[in-house]
C-alpha positions in Angstrom: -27.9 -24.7 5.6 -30.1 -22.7 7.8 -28.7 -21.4 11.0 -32.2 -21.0 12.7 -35.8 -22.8 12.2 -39.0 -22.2 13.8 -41.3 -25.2 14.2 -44.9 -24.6 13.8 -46.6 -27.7 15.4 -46.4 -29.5 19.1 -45.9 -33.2 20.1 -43.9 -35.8 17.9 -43.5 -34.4 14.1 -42.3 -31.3 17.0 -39.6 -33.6 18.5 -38.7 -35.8 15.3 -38.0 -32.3 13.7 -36.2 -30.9 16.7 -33.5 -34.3 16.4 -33.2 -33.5 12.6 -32.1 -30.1 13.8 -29.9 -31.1 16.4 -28.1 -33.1 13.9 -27.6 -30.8 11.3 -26.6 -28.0 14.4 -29.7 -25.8 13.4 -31.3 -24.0 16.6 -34.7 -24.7 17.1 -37.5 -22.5 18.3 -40.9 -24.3 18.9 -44.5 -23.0 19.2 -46.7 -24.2 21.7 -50.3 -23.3 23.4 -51.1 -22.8 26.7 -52.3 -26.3 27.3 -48.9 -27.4 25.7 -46.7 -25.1 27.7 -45.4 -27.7 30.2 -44.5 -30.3 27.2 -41.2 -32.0 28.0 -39.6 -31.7 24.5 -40.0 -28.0 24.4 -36.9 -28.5 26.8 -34.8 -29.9 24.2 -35.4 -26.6 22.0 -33.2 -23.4 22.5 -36.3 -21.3 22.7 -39.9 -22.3 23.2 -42.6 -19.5 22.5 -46.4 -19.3 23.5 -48.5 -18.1 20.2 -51.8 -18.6 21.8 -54.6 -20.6 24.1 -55.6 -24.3 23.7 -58.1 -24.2 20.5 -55.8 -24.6 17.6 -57.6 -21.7 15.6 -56.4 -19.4 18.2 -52.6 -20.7 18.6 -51.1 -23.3 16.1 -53.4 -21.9 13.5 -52.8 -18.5 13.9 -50.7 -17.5 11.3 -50.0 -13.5 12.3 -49.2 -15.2 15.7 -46.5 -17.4 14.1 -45.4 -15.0 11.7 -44.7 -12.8 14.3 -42.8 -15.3 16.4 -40.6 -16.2 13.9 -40.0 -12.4 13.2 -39.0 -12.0 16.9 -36.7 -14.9 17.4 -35.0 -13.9 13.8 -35.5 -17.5 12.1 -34.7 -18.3 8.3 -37.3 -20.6 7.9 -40.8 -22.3 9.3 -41.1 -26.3 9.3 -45.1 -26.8 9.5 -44.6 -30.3 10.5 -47.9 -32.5 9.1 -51.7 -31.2 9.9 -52.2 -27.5 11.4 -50.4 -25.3 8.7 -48.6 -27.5 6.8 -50.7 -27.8 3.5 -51.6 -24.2 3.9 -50.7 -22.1 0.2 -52.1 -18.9 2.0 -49.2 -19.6 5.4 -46.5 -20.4 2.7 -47.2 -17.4 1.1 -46.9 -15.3 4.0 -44.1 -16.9 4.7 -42.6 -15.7 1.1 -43.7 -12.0 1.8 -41.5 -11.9 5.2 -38.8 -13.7 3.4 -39.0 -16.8 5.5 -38.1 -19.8 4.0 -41.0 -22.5 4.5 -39.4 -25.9 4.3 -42.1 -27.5 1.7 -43.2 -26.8 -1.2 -43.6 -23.5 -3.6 -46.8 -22.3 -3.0 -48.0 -22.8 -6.6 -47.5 -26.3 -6.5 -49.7 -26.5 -3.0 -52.3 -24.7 -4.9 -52.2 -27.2 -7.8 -52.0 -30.2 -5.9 -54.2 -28.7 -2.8 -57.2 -28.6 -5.5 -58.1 -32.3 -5.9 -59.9 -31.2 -9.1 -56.8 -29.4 -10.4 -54.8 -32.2 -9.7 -56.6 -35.1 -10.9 -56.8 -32.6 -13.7 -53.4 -32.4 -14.0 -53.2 -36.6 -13.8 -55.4 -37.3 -16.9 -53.2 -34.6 -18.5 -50.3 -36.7 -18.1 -51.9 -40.1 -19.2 -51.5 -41.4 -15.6 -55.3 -43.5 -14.7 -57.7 -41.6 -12.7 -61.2 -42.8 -11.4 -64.4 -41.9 -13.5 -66.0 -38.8 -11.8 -67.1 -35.1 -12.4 -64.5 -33.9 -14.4 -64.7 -30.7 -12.1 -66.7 -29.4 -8.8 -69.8 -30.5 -8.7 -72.2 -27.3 -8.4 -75.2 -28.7 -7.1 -77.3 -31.7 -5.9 -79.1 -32.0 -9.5 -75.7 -31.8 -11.1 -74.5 -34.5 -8.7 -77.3 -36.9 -10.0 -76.5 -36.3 -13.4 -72.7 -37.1 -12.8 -74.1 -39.9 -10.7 -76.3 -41.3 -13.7 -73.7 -41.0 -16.0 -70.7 -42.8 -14.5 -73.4 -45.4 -12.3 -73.6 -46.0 -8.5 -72.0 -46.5 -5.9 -70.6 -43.2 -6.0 -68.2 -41.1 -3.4 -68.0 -37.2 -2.7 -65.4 -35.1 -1.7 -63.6 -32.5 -0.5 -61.7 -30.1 -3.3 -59.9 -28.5 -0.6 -58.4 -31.6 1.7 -58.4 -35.3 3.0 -58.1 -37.2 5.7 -61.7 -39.0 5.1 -63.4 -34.9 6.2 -66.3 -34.4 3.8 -66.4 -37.9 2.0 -69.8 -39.0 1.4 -70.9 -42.5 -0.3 -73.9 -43.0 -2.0 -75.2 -46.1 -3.8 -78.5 -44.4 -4.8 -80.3 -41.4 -6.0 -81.6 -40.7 -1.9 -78.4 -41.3 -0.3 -76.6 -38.9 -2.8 -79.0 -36.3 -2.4 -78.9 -36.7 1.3 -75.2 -37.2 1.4 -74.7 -34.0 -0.9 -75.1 -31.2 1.9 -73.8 -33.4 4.7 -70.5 -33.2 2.7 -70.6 -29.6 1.7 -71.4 -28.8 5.4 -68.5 -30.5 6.8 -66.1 -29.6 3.9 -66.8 -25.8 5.1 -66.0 -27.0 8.8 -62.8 -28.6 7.9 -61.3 -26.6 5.0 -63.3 -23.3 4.9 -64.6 -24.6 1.2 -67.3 -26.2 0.4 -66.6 -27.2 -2.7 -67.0 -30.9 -3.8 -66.2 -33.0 -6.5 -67.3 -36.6 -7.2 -65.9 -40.1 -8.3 -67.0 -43.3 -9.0 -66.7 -45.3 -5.9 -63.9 -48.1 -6.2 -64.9 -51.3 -4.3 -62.4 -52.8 -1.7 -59.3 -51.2 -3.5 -55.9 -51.0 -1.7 -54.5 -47.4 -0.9 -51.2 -47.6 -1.7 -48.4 -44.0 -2.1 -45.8 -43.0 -3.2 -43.4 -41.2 -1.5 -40.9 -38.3 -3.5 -38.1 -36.1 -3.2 -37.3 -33.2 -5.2 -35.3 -30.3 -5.6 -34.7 -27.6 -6.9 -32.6 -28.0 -9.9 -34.7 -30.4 -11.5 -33.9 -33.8 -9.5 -37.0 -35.9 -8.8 -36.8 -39.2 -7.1 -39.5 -41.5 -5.6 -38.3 -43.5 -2.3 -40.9 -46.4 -3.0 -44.2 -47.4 -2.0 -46.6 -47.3 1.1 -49.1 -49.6 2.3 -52.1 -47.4 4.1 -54.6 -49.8 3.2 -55.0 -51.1 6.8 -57.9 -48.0 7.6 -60.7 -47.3 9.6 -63.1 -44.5 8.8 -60.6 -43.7 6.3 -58.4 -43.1 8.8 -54.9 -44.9 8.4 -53.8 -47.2 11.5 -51.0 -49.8 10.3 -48.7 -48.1 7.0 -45.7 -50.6 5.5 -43.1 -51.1 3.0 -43.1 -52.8 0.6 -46.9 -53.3 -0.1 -47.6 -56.6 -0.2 -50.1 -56.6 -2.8 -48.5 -55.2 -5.5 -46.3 -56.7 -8.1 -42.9 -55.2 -9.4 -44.6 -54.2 -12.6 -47.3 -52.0 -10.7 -44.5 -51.0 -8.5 -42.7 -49.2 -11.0 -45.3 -47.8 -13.0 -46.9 -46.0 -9.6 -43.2 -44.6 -9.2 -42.8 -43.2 -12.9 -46.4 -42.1 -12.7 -45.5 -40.5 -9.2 -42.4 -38.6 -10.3 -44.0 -37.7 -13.5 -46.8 -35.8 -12.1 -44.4 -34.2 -9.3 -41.8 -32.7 -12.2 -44.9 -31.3 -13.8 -46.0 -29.4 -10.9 -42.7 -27.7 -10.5 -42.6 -29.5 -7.0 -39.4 -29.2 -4.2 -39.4 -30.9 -0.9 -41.2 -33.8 0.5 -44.3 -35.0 -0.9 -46.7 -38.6 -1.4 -48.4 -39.3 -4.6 -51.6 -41.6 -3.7 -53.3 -44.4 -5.6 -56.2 -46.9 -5.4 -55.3 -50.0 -6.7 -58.2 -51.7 -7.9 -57.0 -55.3 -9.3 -53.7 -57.0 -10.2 -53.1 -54.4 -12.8 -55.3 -51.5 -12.4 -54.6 -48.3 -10.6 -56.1 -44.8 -10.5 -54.6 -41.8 -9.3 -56.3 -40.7 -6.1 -54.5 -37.3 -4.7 -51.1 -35.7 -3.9 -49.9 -34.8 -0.2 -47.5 -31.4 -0.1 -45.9 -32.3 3.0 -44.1 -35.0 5.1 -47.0 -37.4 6.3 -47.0 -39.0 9.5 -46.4 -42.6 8.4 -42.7 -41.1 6.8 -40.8 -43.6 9.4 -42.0 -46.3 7.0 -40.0 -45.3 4.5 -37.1 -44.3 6.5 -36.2 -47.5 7.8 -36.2 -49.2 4.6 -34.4 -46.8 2.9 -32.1 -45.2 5.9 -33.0 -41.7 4.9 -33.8 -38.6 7.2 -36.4 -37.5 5.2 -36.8 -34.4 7.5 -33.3 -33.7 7.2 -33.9 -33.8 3.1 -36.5 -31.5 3.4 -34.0 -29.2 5.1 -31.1 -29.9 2.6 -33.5 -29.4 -0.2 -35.0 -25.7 1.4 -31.6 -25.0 1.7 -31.1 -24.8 -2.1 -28.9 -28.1 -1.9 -28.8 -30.8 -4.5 -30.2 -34.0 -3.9 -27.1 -36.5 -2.6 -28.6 -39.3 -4.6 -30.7 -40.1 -8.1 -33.0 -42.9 -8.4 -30.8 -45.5 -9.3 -29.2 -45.0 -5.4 -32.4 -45.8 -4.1 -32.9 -49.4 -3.2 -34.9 -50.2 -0.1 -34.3 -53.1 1.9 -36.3 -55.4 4.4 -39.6 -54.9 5.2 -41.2 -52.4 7.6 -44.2 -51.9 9.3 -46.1 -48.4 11.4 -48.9 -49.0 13.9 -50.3 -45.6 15.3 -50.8 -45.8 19.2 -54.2 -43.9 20.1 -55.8 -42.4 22.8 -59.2 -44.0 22.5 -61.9 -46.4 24.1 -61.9 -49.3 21.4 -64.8 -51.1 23.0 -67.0 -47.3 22.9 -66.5 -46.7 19.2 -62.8 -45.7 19.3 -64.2 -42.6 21.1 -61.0 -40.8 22.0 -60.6 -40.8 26.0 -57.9 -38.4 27.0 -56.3 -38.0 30.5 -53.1 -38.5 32.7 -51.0 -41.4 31.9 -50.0 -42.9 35.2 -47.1 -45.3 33.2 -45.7 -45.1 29.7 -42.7 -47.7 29.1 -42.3 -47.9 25.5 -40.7 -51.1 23.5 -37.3 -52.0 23.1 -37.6 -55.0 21.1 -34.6 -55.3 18.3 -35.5 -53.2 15.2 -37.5 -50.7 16.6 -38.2 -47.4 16.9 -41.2 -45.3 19.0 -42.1 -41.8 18.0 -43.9 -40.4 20.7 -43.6 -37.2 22.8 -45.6 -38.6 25.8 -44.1 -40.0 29.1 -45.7 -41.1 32.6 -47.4 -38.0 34.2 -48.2 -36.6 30.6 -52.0 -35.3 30.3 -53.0 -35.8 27.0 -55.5 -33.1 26.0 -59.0 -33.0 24.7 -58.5 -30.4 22.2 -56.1 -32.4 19.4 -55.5 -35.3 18.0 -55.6 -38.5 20.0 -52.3 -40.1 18.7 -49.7 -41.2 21.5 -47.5 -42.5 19.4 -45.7 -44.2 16.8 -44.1 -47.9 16.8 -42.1 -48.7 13.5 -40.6 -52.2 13.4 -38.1 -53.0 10.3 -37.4 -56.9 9.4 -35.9 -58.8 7.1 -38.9 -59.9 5.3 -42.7 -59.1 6.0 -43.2 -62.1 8.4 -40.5 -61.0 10.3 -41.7 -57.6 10.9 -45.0 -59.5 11.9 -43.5 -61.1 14.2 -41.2 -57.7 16.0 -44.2 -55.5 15.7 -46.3 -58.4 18.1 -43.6 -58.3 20.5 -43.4 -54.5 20.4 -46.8 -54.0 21.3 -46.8 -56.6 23.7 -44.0 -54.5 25.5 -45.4 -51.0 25.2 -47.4 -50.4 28.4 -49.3 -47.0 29.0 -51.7 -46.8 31.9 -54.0 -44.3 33.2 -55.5 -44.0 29.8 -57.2 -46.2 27.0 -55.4 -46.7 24.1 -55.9 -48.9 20.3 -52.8 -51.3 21.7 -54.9 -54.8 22.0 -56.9 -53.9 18.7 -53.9 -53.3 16.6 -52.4 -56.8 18.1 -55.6 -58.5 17.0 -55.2 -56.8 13.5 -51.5 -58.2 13.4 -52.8 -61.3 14.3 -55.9 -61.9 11.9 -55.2 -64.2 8.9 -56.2 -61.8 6.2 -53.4 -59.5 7.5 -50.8 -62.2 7.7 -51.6 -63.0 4.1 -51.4 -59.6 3.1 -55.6 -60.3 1.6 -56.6 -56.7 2.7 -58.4 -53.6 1.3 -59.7 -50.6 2.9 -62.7 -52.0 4.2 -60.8 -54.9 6.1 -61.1 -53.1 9.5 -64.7 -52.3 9.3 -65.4 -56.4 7.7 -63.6 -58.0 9.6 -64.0 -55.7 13.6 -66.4 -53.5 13.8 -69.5 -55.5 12.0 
């Protein structure tokens, strides 16, 4: 097991990794900006360490700057945390050269799996279902009308080079595509630094259900079940659970076999989601595959009772996994709502500012992620998440039923936040009933 870790990202996936650490009796040095240098949990680290000034391209982005860090406080290895770095095949690398481990993934698998082409490439290799598209980037607006013609409207582009809804287009006809087509490639270049795009045939009201895996590195490959992220807006994720409730077991284990399948083949280690549309009782197409530990991991950790952080150090650390796939059997139901910083009744324009009071929930079955506490500013220049509230019940009603009571508890003045929207989600009869696809939010709110 490592002796010493450097964390390379700020606010909660900083804290949850720092308790992993403590834990396991690893020391801890974290990163932070300048407008992050007063942060509370950089107290419970042994060292904390300035790499730069507020814009992330100048401090949690800055690679030589983190490099370097790590090179001064002598650390065996880097944990990315989600966002920033963390998919990064050219950071990992570096990482390699200085002989620093990176807790994630070789970097030949991120480059296979980073390359939505590649890996959807990789999928219809393997027999696993993938949605009609391009069968490669698409080089140009005329080639994106023939691909267009070819599989039929409505039609969706993307980024090669990410997620997270950046540089996804839809079109339903010849204009919109060709309108669409630079929009895309524009902000594609903003988000990723490559423009490249590829295109699929756009599946109507699917479900967005993953997968999440272990592996290692002598060969063992697991999957730890299924996630529910179908609860979106702007393809933006807001409420993740487990089990999915619109799955049957059939689907259930053919999405984990497919999962674990395409994982093996990539060579992958570490923590990782496979991700899937599912587009009827019994069809499903592979969407993408996510080298790193997502943000909605609670989920899958209170159903199972894994740390998946500390797996991802045990695995780095050249350790078997403890378990194989017949050990894995998830229990109860849980459910994640993401608690934002954000005007709801403005557009969920994010509002940041000083919280005057935070009291988070201490309902039964519960668990907060946040790094925020009264007094905290939260600032402009990241993301506008607060925190996390992960309920786990008995069944799905139950969970329901804790996560109401939960978010009736959490109060956090001084700032907007997402809290009365999400209740109104839990409450809405096409959530109870578990009748949801990706364009719920957006049908049922924000018409």
């Amino acid at each position: 097991m490592f002796s010493r870790v450097l964390i390379a990202n700020r606010g909660e996936i900083a804290l949850r990794v720092i308790r992993s650490c403590k834990r396991l009796g690893i020391e801890t040095v974290v990163i932070h900006s300048e407008a992050d240098r007063g942060a509370v949990y950089l107290k419970l680290a042994d060292w904390s360490c300035c790499v730069g000034p507020a814009p992330s391209a100048e401090s949690y982005l800055d690679k030589n700057a983190i490099i370097a860090a790590a090179e001064v406080y002598d650390v065996e290895a880097i944990h990315p945390g989600y966002g920033f770095l963390a998919e990064d095949a050219h950071f990992a690398d570096l990482c390699r050269d200085c002989q620093i481990s990176f807790i994630g993934p070789p970097v030949e698998s991120m480059e296979l799996l980073g390359n939505k082409v590649r890996a959807v490439e990789l999928a219809k290799k393997l027999g696993i279902p993938t949605v009609p598209g391009s069968d490669g980037p698409v080089e140009s607006s005329e080639h994106a009308l023939e691909v267009a013609h070819r599989i039929g409207y409505p039609v969706i582009l993307k980024a090669s080079a990410g997620g997270g809804g950046r540089g996804m287009r839809v079109a339903r006809n010849d204009v919109a595509l060709l309108s669409n087509y630079n929009a895309a490639k524009a902000e594609a270049q903003v988000a990723f630094g490559d423009p490249t795009l590829y295109m699929e045939k756009y599946v109507e009201n699917p479900r967005h259900v993953e997968i999440q895996i272990l592996a290692d590195h002598h060969g063992n490959v697991v999957h730890l079940g299924e996630r529910d992220c179908t609860v979106q807006r702007r393809h933006q994720k807001i409420i993740e659970e487990s089990p999915s409730p619109g799955i049957d077991k059939k689907v259930r284990y053919e999405l984990g076999r497919a999962a674990v399948k395409l994982m093996r083949e990539a060579k992958y280690t570490n923590a990782g989601t496979v991700e899937f549309l599912i587009a009827g009782p019994r069809t499903y197409y592979f969407m993408e595959a996510n080298a790193r530990i997502q943000v909605e991991h609670p989920v899958t950790e209170m159903v199972t009772g894994l740390d998946l952080i500390e797996q991802q150090f045990r695995v780095a650390s050249g350790e078997d996994l403890a378990f194989r796939q017949k050990n894995i059997r998830p229990r109860g139901h849980a459910l994640e709502c993401r608690i934002n910083c954000e005007d709801t009744s403005a557009g969920f324009v994010p509002r940041p500012g000083t919280i005057t009071t935070f009291f988070a929930p201490t309902v039964n079955g519960t668990r907060v992620d946040s790094h925020v506490h009264s007094g905290y500013t939260v600032p402009p220049t990241y993301d506008s998440m607060l925190a996390k509230v992960i309920v786990h019940g008995k069944d799905r009603n139950d969970s329901i039923a804790k996560m109401k009571l939960a978010l009736e508890e959490f109060v956090i003045e001084g700032v907007p936040t997402n809290i009365e929207f999400l209740r109104d989600v839990l409450e809405h009869v096409r959530f109870v009933s578990g009748d949801l696809d990706t364009h719920f939010v957006e049908d049922s709110f924000l018409d």
